[in-house]
N, C-alpha and C positions, 0 to 999 in steps of 0.2 A: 686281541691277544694278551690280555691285561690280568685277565683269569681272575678278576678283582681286585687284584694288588691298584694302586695308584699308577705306575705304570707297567710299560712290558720287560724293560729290566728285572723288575722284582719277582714278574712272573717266573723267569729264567732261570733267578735266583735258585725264587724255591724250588723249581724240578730238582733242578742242580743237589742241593744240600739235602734233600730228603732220601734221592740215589745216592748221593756219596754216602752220607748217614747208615742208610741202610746196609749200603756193601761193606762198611766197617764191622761190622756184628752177623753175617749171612753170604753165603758162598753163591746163592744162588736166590738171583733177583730179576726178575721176569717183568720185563713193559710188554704190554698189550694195548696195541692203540693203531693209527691206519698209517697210511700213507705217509699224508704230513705229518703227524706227528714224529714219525721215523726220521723224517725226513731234519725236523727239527732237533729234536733231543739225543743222533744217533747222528746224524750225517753234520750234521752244525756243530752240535753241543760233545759229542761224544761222549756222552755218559757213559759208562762202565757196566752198562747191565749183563748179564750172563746172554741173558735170552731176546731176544724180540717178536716178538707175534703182532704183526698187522688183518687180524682178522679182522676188527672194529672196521674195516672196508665193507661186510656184507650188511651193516646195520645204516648203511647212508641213507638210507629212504626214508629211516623213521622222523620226526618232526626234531629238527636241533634244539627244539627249546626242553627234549627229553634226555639232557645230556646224561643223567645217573645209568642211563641205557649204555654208556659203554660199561659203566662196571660192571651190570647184569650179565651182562653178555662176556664180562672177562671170567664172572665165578662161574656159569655155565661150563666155559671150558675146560673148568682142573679135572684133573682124571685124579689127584692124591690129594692131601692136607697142603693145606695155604692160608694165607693170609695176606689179605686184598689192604694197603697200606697209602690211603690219598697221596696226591702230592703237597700239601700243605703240611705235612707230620713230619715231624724231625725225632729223630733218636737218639737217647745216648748214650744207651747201654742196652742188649738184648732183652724181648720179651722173654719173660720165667714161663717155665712149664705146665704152669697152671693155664695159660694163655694158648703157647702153640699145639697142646695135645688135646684141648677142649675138642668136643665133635662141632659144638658152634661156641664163636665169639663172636664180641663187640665192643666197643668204645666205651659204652656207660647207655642209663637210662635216660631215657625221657620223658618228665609226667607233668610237665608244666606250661606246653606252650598252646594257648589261646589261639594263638595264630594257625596253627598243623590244626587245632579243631575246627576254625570256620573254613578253613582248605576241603577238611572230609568231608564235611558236613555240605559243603557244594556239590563236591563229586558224589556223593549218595542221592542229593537231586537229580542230577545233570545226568548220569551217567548208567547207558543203559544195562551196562553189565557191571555188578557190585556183587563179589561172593559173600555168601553168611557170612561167614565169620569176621568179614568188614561190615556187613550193615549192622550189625546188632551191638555196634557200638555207635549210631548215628546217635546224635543226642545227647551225648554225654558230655561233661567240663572239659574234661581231659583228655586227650585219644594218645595212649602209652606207644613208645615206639623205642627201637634200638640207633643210636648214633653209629653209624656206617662209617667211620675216622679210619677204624680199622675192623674189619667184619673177615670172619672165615671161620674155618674149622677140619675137624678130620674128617668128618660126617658128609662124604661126600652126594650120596645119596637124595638127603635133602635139598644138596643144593642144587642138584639138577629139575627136583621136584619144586622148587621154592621160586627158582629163576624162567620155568614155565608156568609159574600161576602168573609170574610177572607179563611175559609176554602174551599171555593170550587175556591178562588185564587189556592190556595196552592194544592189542588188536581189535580186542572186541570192541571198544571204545574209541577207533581211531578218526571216525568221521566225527565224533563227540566232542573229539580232543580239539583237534583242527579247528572248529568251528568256536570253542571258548579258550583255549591256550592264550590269546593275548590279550583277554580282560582277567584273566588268572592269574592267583602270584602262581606261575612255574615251579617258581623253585619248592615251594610248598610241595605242589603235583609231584613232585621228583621225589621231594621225603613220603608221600604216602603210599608211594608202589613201592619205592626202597625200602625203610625203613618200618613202617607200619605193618605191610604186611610182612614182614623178615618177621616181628615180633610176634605177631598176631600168627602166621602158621607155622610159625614154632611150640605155640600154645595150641593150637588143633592138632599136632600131630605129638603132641604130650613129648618135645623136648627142649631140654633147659638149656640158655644164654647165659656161658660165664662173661663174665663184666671185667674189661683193665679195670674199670673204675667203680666195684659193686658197691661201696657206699654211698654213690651221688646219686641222687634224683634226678638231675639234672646236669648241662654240662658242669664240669669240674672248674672249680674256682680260679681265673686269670691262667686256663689252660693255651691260651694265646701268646703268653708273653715268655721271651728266651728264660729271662731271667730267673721263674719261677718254674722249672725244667725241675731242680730238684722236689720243689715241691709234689710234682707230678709224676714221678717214678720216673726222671727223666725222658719225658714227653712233652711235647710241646705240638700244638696246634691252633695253625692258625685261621681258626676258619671264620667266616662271617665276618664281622665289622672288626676284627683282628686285622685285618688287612686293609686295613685305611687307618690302621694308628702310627703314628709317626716314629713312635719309640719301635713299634715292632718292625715295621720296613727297615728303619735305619740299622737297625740290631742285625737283622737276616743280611744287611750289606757288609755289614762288621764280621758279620762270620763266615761269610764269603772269602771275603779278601784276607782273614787273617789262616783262616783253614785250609781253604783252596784255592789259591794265588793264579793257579794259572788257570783254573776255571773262571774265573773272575775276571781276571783281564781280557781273554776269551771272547765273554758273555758282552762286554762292551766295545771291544773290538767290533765285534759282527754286527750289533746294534751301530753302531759309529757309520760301519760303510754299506750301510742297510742292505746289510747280508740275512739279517732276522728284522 
């Protein structure tokens, strides 16, 4: 339950401050998730969301090491414009219009990681269903992909076309998956269905990706750390090895308790009399 923080405190944290976050700038903030999750962040935590949607119930069969599969399956759902917002992302001022009216967004690029290319590069081996427009980049240095931090759009259309090439990837491949998913980096597998192909059939179907971040290449510079919010158009995310830096935990516990007091106390209370 650690969701990669150091511990399950910090996980708690960040749900915590990234709804609160977001309900400061947004009237209307929507969780999509199962059960427990409900059960967690709703019935324990009380977050403030507008909405709650436990359909993430109908997706329990598929293999838990495919977690990016609840987001899939949350953009499938909009019926209007959205914006799909991790729980590791803090805000601190509203996205500009350039951002929410796009027909598709995203986070920033990606053109640099070695590691997402010997991932693809496996599954175009292994994997007995691979559409063109993913093989025809087997081989290459680079394999370009969209950071999902924050992904969505108005273009609603696509996304219901984008999040079925997803699941009948992942179907058609399921006996595939099963059988190498635990000599796999995973988490890799999760950036090539999400990520990769978001980019890649946004380019087959000849539509363009505005970028929070259009000048990066790559993730944006010390996009992890509180304190560099400004630098980042007041964004902050903490993803990856963010989450085991000690400045960063301690900061997200500082802003806890100095923002949201009675969240805070809360969140340790229930951890205390292992209620969470």
């Amino acid at each position: 339950m650690n969701g990669g923080w150091p511990a399950r405190k910090y996980n708690y944290f960040s749900w915590a401050l990234s709804c609160l976050q977001l309900c400061r700038y947004y009237s209307n903030v929507e969780l999509v998730t199962d059960d427990l999750g409900k059960f967690i962040l709703i019935e324990k935590l009380k977050l403030p969301y507008t909405n709650v949607n436990t359909d993430l119930n109908r997706i329990n069969n598929y293999n838990a090491g495919l977690w990016a599969l609840g987001k899939i399956y949350a953009y499938s759902l909009q019926e209007s414009p959205f914006l799909h917002v991790d729980s590791d992302i803090f805000i601190w001022n509203a996205f500009d219009d350039r951002i929410v009216k796009a027909p598709l967004t995203a986070q920033n690029k990606e053109h640099q990681s070695l590691d997402y290319t010997q991932t693809f590069n496996e599954i175009c081996r292994k994997f007995p269903y691979v559409p063109d427009y993913l093989k025809e980049l087997e081989g290459r240095q680079y394999v370009f992909c969209s950071n999902a931090g924050i992904l969505g759009g108005t273009d609603i259309g696509f996304f219901k076309a984008y999040t079925n090439e997803i699941f009948r990837f992942i179907d058609e491949n399921n006996d595939c998956i099963e059988e190498n998913i635990v000599n796999m980096n995973s988490a890799y597998l999760n950036v090539i269905y999400e990520q990769v192909i978001f980019s890649q059939f946004a380019q087959k179907t000849n539509k363009e990706i505005t970028f929070l971040f259009p000048y990066d290449i790559d993730i944006p510079k010390y996009i992890g750390f509180f304190h560099e919010a400004d630098r980042n158009a007041g964004f902050v995310h903490c993803l990856g090895t963010y989450k085991q830096n000690r400045q960063v935990y301690r900061t997200l516990e500082m802003k806890m308790k100095t923002l949201y007091p009675d969240y805070y106390h809360l969140i340790l209370e229930l951890i205390d009399s292992s209620e969470l």
